[in-house]
VEXDO-361789 format. One record per residue (C-alpha): x, y, z; residue number from 0. Coordinates in pm, 1 decimal, decimal comma. Example, Ala and Ser with C-alpha at 12.3 -4.5 7.8 and 13.67 -1.06 7.14 Angstrom:
REM VEXDO-361789
> xx yy zz i
> 1230,0 -450,0 780,0 0
> 1367,0 -106,0 714,0 1
This chain:
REM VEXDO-361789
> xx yy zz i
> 10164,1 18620,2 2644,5 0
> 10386,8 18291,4 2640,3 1
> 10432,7 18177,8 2993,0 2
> 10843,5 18229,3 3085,9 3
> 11057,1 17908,9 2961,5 4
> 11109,5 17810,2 3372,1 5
> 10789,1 17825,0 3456,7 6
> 10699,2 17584,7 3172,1 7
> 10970,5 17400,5 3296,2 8
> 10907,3 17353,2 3637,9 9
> 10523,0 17256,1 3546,1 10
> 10683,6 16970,2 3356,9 11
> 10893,2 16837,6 3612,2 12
> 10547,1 16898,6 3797,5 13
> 10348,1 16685,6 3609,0 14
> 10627,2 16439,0 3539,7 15
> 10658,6 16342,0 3925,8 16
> 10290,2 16350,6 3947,6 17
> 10288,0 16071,9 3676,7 18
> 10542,5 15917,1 3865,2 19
> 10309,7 15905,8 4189,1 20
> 10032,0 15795,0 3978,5 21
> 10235,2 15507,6 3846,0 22
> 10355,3 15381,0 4191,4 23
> 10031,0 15439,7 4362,1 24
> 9848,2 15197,8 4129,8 25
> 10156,2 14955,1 4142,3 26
> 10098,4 14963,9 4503,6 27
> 9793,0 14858,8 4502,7 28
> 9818,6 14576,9 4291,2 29
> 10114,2 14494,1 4544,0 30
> 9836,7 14517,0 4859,9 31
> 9599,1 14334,8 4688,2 32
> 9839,5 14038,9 4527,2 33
> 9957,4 14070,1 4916,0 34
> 9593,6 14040,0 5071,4 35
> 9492,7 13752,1 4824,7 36
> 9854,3 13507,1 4916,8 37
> 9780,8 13579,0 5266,0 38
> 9414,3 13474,3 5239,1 39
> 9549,0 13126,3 5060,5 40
> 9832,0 13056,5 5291,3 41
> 9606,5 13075,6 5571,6 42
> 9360,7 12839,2 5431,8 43
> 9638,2 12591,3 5322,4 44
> 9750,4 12618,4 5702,4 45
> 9466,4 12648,5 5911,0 46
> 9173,8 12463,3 5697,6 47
> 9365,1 12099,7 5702,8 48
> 9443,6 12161,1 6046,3 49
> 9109,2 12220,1 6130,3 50
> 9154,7 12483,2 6400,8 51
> 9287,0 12809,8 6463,6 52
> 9485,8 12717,6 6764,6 53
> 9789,6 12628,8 6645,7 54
> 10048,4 12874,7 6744,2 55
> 10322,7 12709,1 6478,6 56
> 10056,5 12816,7 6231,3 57
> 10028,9 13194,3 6312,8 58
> 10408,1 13262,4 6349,2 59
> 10476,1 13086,0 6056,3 60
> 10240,4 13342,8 5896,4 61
> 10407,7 13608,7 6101,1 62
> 10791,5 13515,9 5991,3 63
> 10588,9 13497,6 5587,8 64
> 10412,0 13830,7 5609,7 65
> 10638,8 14058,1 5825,5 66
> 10961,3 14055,2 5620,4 67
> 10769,9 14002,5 5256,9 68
> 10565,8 14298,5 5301,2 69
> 10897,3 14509,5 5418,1 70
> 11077,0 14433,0 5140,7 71
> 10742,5 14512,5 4927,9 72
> 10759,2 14850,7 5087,7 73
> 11154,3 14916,7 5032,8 74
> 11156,0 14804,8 4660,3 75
> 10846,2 14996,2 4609,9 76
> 10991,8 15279,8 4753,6 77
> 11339,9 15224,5 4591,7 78
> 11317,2 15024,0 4313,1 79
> 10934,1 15026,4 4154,7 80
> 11076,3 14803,1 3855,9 81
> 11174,1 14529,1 4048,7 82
> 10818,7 14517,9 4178,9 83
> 10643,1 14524,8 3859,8 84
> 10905,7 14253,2 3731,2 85
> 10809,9 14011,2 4026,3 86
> 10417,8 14044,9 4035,8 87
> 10410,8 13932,0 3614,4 88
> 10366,9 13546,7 3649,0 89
> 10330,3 13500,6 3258,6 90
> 10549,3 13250,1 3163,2 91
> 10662,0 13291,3 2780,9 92
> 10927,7 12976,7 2778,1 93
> 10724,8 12675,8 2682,2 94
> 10894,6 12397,0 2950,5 95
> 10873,2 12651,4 3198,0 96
> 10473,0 12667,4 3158,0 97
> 10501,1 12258,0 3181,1 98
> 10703,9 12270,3 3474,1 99
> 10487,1 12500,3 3662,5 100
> 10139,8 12302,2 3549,7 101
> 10275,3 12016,6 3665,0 102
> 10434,3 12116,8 3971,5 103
> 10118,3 12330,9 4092,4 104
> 9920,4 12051,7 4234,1 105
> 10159,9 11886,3 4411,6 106
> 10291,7 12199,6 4590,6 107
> 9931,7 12292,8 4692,9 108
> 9867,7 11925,9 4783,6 109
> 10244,9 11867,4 4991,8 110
> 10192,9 12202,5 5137,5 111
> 9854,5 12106,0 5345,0 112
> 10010,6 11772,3 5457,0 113
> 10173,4 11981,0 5823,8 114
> 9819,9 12033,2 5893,4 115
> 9648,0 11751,0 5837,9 116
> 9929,3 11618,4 6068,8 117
> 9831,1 11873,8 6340,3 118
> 9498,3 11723,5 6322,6 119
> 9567,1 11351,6 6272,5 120
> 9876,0 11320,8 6510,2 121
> 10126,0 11166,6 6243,2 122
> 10397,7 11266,2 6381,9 123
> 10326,4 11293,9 6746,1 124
> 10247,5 10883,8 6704,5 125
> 10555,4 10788,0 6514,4 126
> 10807,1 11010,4 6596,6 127
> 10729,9 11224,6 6871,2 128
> 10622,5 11568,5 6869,0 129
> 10883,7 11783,1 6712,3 130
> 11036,4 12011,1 7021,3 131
> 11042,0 12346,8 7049,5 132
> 11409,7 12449,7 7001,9 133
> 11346,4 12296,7 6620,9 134
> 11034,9 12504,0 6620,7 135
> 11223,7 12811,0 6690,9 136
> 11531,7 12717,8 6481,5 137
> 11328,2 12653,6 6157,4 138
> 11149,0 13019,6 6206,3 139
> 11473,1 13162,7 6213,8 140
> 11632,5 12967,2 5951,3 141
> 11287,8 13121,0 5716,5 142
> 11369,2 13433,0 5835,8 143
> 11719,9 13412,4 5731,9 144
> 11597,6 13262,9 5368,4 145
> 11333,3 13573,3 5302,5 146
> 11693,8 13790,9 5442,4 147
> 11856,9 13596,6 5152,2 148
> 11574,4 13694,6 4873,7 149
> 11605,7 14033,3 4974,6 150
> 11977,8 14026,2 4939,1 151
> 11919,6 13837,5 4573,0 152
> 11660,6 14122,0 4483,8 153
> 11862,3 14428,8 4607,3 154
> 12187,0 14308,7 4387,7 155
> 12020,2 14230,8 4084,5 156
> 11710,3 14454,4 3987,6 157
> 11649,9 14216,5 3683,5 158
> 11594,8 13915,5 3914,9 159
> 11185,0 13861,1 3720,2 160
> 10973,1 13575,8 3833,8 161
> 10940,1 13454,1 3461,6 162
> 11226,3 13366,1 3289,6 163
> 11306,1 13637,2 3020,3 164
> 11616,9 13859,1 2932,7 165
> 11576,7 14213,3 2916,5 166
> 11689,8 14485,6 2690,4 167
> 11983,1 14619,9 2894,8 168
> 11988,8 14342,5 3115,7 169
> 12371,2 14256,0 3255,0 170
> 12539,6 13936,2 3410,8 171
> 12495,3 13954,2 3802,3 172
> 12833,1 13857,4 3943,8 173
> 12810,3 13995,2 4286,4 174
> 12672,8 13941,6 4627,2 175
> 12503,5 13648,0 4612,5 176
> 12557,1 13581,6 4289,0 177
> 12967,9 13511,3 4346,9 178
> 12852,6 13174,6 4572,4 179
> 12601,2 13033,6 4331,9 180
> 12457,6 13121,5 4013,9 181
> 12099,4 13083,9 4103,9 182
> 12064,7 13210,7 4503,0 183
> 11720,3 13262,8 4423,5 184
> 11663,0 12915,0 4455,0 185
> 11879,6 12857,8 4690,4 186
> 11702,2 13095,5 4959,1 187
> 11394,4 12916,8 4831,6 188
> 11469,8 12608,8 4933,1 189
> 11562,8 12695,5 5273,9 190
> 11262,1 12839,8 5313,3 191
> 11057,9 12523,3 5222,1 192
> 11307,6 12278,6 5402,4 193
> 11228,0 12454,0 5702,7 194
> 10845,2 12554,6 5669,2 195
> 10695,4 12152,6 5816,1 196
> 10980,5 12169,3 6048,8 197
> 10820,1 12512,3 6172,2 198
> 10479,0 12420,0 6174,6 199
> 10581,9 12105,5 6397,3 200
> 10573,7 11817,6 6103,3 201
> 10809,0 11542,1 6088,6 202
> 10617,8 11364,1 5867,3 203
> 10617,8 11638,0 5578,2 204
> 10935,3 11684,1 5552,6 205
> 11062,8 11434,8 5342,5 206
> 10749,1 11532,6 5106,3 207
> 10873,9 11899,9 5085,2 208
> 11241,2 11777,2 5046,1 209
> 11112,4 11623,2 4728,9 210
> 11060,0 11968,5 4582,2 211
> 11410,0 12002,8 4526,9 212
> 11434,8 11825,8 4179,2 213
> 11103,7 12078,7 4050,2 214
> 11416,7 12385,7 4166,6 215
> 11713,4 12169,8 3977,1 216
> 11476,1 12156,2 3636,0 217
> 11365,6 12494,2 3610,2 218
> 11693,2 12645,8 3683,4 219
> 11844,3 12424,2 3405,5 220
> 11591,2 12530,0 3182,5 221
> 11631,8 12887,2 3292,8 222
> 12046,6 12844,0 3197,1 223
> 11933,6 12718,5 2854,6 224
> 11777,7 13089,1 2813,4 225
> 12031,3 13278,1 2956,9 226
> 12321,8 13124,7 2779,4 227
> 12147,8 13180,2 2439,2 228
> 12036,4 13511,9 2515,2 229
> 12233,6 13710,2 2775,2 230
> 12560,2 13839,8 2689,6 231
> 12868,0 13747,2 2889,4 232
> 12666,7 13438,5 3131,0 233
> 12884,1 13165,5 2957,6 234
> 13176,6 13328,9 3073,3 235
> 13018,4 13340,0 3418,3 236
> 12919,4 13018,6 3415,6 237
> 13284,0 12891,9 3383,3 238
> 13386,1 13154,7 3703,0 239
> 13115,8 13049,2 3915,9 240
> 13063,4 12675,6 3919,5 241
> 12832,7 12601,0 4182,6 242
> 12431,5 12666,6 4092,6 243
> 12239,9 12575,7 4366,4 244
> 12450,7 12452,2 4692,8 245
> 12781,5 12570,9 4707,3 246
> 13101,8 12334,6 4667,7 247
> 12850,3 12089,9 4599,6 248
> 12589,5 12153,9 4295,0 249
């Protein structure tokens, strides 16, 4: 005898939200182990030029990295699943974007080990003077506040990819963020590595981490070449919002 019509029913919502589960369980797992693997190679690119594991700059900085990237892992897993799977594919399909990011990889890795090579060779302590602790403090907050400004970017627009692509469905962003600057992705970026020699007690690598800034300026006008061609209604917000990267200035 055919089962009743709500019974099949409710076994379908059944196995639809087990599906579901499925889906998010194995999503979170890539997450913990993309998570495990960037935590493994930030430490090394901290601790190994540094040459010791006491350096206190070097484990909060990790703390004020891990703590509030992980949470916001866990909310947009729980709320938004999409997002996540949108931000872990790193598969660049625009060709100057794949050039930009070859060329830019080794000089990220290689800037990014320069605070502790300092820790261990004194740069700064000999030229300039060992950077105090109230800028120690203030550049850990002023990361905190950029990984607060990625998570506002992220929970405003649930398109916001790490490649640069448009969707099917995908809408102009005009909101939040979005009504300061038309790319406050970067912008919370670069906060983040302004401040990240500062907070690991570096004078000396700033200036190499402020050079950074023109590798952000290319690939978001490479990124506006793509979105103007392909995303409906962004010339329109281009002309509304004229700022890209620093407000009232650029």
């Amino acid at each position: 005898m055919p089962a009743p019509r709500a019974q099949s029913g409710t076994e379908e919502r059944v196995a639809i939200q087990a599906g579901q589960s499925m889906q998010k369980m194995s999503l979170g797992l890539r997450v913990a182990v993309r998570f495990v693997l960037v935590l493994l190679v930030a430490a090394s690119i901290v601790f190994l030029p540094a040459g010791t594991l006491r350096f206190w700059q070097g484990w909060a900085l990790l703390a004020v990295i891990i703590l509030p990237s992980g949470l916001a892992y866990l909310y947009f897993l729980k709320h938004d699943p999409q997002l996540v799977e949108r931000r872990i594919q790193n598969k660049e399909t625009v060709s100057e974007q794949k050039w930009l990011i070859r060329l830019s990889g080794p000089p990220f890795v290689a800037i990014s080990t320069l605070p502790g090579f300092d820790v261990r060779w004194g740069w700064s302590r000999t030229l300039l003077g060992a950077v105090p602790l109230w800028m120690t403090l203030l550049s850990l907050a002023m990361i905190c506040a950029g990984f607060l400004g990625v998570f506002w970017v992220l929970k405003v627009n649930s398109f916001a990819a790490r490649t640069i692509h448009v969707e099917a469905g995908q809408k102009v962003i005009s909101t939040g963020p979005y009504r300061l600057v038309r790319h406050p992705m970067y912008s919370a970026s670069m906060v983040l590595w302004l401040f990240i020699p500062l907070a690991l007690g570096s004078w000396v690598a700033w200036p190499f981490f402020a050079l950074l800034a023109p590798f952000y300026a290319l690939r978001l006008l490479s990124e506006e070449k793509v979105l103007r061609q392909e995303l409906p209604g962004y010339p329109d917000y281009c002309l509304r919002t004229r700022y890209r990267l620093i407000p009232f200035v650029w």
